[in-house]
C-alpha positions as CSV (number, residue, x, y, z in Angstrom):
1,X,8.5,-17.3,14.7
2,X,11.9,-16.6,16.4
3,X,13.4,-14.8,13.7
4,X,10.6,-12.1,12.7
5,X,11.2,-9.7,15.5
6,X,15.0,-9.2,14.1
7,X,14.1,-9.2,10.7
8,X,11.4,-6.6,11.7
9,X,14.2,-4.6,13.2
10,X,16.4,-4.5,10.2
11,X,13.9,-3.4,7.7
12,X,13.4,-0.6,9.9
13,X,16.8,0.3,10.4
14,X,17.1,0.2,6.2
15,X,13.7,2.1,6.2
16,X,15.5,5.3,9.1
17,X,19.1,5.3,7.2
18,X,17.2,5.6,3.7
19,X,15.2,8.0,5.1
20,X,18.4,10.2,6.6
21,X,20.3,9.7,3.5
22,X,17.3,11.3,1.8
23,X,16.9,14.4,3.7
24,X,13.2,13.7,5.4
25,X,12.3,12.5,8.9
26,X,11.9,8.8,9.1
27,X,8.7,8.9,10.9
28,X,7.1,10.1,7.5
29,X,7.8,6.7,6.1
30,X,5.6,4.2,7.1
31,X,6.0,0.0,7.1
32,X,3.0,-2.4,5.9
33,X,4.3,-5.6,6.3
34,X,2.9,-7.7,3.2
35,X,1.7,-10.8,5.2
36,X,-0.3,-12.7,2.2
37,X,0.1,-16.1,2.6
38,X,1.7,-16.2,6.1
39,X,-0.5,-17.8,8.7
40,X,-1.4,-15.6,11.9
41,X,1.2,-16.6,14.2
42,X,3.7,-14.6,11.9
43,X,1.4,-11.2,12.2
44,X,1.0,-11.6,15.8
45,X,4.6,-12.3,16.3
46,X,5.3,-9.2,14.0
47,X,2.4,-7.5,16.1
48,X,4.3,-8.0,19.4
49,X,7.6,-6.8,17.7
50,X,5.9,-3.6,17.2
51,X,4.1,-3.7,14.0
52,X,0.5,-2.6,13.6
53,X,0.2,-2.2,9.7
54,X,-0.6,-5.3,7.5
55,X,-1.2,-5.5,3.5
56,X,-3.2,-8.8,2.3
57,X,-3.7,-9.5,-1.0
58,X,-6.4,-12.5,-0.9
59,X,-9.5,-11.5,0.7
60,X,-10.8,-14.8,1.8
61,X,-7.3,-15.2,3.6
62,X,-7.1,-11.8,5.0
63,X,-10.5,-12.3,6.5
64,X,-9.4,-15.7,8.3
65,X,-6.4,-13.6,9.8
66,X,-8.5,-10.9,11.1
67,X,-11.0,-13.1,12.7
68,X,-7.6,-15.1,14.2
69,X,-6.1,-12.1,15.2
70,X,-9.0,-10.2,16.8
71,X,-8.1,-9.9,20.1
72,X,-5.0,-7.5,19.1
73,X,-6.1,-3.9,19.0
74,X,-5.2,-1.3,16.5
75,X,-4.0,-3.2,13.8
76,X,-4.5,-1.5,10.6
77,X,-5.2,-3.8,7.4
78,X,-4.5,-2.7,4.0
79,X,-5.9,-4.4,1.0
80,X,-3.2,-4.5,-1.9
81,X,-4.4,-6.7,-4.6
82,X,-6.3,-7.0,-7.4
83,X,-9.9,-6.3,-6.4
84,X,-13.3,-8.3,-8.6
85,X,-16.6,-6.3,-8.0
86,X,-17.4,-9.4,-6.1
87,X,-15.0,-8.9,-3.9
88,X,-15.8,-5.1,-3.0
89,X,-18.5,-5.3,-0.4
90,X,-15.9,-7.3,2.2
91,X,-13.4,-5.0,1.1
92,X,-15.1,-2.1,2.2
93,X,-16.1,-3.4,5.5
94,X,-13.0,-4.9,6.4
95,X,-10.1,-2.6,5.7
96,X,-8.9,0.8,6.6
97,X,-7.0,1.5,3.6
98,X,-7.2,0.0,-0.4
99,X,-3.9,0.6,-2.3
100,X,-5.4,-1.0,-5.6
101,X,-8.3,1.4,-7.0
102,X,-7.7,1.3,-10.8
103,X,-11.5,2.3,-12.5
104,X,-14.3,3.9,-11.1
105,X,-16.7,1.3,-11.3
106,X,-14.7,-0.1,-8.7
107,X,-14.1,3.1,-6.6
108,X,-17.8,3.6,-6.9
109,X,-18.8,-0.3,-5.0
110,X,-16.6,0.4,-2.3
111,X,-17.7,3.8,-1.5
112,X,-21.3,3.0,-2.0
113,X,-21.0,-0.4,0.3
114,X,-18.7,1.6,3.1
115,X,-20.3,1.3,6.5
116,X,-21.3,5.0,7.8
117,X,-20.1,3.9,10.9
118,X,-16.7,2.8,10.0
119,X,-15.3,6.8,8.3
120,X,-13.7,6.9,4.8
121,X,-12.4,4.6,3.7
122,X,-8.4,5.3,2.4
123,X,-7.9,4.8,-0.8
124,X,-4.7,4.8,-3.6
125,X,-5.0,4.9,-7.6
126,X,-2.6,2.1,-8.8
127,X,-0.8,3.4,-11.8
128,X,0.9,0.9,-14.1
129,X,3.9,2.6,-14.6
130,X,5.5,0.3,-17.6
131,X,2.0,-0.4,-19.3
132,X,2.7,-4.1,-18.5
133,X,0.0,-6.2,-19.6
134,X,0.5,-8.7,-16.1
135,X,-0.2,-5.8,-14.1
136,X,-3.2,-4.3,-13.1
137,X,-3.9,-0.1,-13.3
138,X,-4.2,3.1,-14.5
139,X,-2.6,4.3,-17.0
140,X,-0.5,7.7,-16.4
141,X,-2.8,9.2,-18.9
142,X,-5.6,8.4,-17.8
143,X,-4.8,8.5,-14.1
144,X,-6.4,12.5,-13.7
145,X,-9.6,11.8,-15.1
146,X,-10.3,9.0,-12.2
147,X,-8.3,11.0,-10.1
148,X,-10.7,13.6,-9.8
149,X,-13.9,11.3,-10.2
150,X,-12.7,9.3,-7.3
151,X,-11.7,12.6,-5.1
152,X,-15.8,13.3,-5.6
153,X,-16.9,9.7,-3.7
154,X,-18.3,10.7,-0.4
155,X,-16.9,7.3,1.5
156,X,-13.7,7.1,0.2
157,X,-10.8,10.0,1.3
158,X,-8.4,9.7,-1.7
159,X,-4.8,9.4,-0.4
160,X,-2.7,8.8,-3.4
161,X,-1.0,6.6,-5.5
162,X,0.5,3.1,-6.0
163,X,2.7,1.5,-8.4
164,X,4.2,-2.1,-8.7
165,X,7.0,-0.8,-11.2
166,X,9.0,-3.1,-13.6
167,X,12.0,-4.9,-11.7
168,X,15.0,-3.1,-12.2
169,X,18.6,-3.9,-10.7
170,X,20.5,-0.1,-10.6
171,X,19.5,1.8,-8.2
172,X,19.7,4.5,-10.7
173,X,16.8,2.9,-12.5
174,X,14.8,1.9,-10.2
175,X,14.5,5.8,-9.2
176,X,14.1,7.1,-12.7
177,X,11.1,4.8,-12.5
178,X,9.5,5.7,-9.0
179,X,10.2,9.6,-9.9
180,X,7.0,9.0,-12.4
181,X,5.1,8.4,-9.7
182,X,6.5,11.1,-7.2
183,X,5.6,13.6,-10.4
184,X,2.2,11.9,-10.9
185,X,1.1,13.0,-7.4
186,X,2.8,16.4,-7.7
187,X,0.9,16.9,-10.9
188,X,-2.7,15.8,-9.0
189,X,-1.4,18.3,-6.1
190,X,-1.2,21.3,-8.8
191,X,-4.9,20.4,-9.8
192,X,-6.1,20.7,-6.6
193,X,-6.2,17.3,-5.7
194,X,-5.2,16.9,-1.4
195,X,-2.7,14.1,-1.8
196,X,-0.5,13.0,1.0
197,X,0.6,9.0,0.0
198,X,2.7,7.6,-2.0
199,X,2.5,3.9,-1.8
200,X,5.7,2.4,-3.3
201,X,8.8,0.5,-2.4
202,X,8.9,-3.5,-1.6
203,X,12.4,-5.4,-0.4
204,X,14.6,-4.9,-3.4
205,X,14.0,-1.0,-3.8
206,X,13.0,0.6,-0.5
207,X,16.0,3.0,-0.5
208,X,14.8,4.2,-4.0
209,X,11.5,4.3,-3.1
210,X,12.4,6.2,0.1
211,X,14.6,8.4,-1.5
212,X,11.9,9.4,-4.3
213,X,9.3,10.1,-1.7
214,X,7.6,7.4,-0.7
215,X,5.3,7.2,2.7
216,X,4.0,3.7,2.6
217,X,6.6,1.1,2.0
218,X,5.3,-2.4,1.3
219,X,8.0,-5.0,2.6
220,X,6.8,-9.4,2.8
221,X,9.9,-11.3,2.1
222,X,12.1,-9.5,4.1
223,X,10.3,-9.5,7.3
224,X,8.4,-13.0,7.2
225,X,10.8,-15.2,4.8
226,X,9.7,-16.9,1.3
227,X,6.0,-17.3,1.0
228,X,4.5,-20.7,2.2
């Protein structure tokens, strides 16, 4: 994986000048490296370029990677797909953060199947910004109701939000979109909600992303090349 380490490099560098041409510190933007469906040589070579944060989005994949990859310490794994009530019980045993909460029924398995031993689990809401029907999450309206239902889950620490948004080309737009989502959060804030996360921003709108607020960016392609 000769090439990872440089690739690595340059979405940080994108990641620190979209931070200073916003105004805030780069070190309150964070990098998961989307990983699904590279093999565990890529994560360990990204691992040894300095990268500790990983988002899966096939459990039964994920799991094969962290068994591979055991042997590195502090990695941090972050679920980001869809999640089936099947699926919850390795979810919540597995992972330190879940970006895709989007009902309480959900919220509710992997809180109640969240090893004491392990601490909260971090959780996001993903809101479907666009109401796309290929997309899973909340809805904007209904996003305070579970909101404050999933603040009350003893396991899970509610961190904040998530959003896939429509692909847009302008800059312009792709902000006008991810601003939703900044005001979202800042309305849950207001409620009394303790939100600190904004999970949003993948290779084609980082600097948008960056530049509306977000603290988790989600970058694959860029870093590891075209999915096998």
């Amino acid at each position: 994986m000769p090439k990872i380490d440089e690739k690595l490099h340059n979405v940080t560098a994108r990641l620190t000048a979209a931070a200073e041409a916003a105004g805030r510190h780069p070190q309150f933007v964070k990098l998961v490296a989307v990983s699904k469906t590279q093999p565990a040589e890529a994560l360990e070579a990204a691992y040894h370029a300095g990268q500790r944060r990983f988002g899966e989005n096939y459990l039964q994949e994920a799991l094969s990677k962290q068994e591979a990859l055991a042997h590195l310490p502090d990695i941090e794994w972050h679920f980001i797909g869809p999640i089936q009530s099947n699926k919850t019980r390795d979810i919540a045993e597995h992972f330190d953060w879940v970006h895709s909460v989007d009902r309480l029924k959900i919220a509710q398995r992997l809180n109640d199947q969240r090893p004491t031993p392990l601490g909260h689990l971090n959780v996001c809401l993903q809101v479907n910004l666009d109401a796309e029907d290929s997309k899973a999450g909340v809805s904007l309206q209904e996003l305070p109701d579970l909101a404050r239902k999933v603040s009350q889950l003893p396991n899970l620490s509610l961190r904040g939000l998530m959003a896939i948004p429509a692909p847009r080309e302008e800059q312009a737009a792709q902000r006008a979109s991810l601003a939703r989502l900044r005001q979202a959060l800042e309305d849950l804030r207001a409620q009394g909600l303790a939100l600190d996360t904004l999970s949003m921003g993948m290779s084609a709108d980082l600097e948008a992303a960056v530049a509306e607020g977000a603290t988790l960016v989600r970058v694959g392609t860029d870093i590891f090349g075209p999915r096998s």
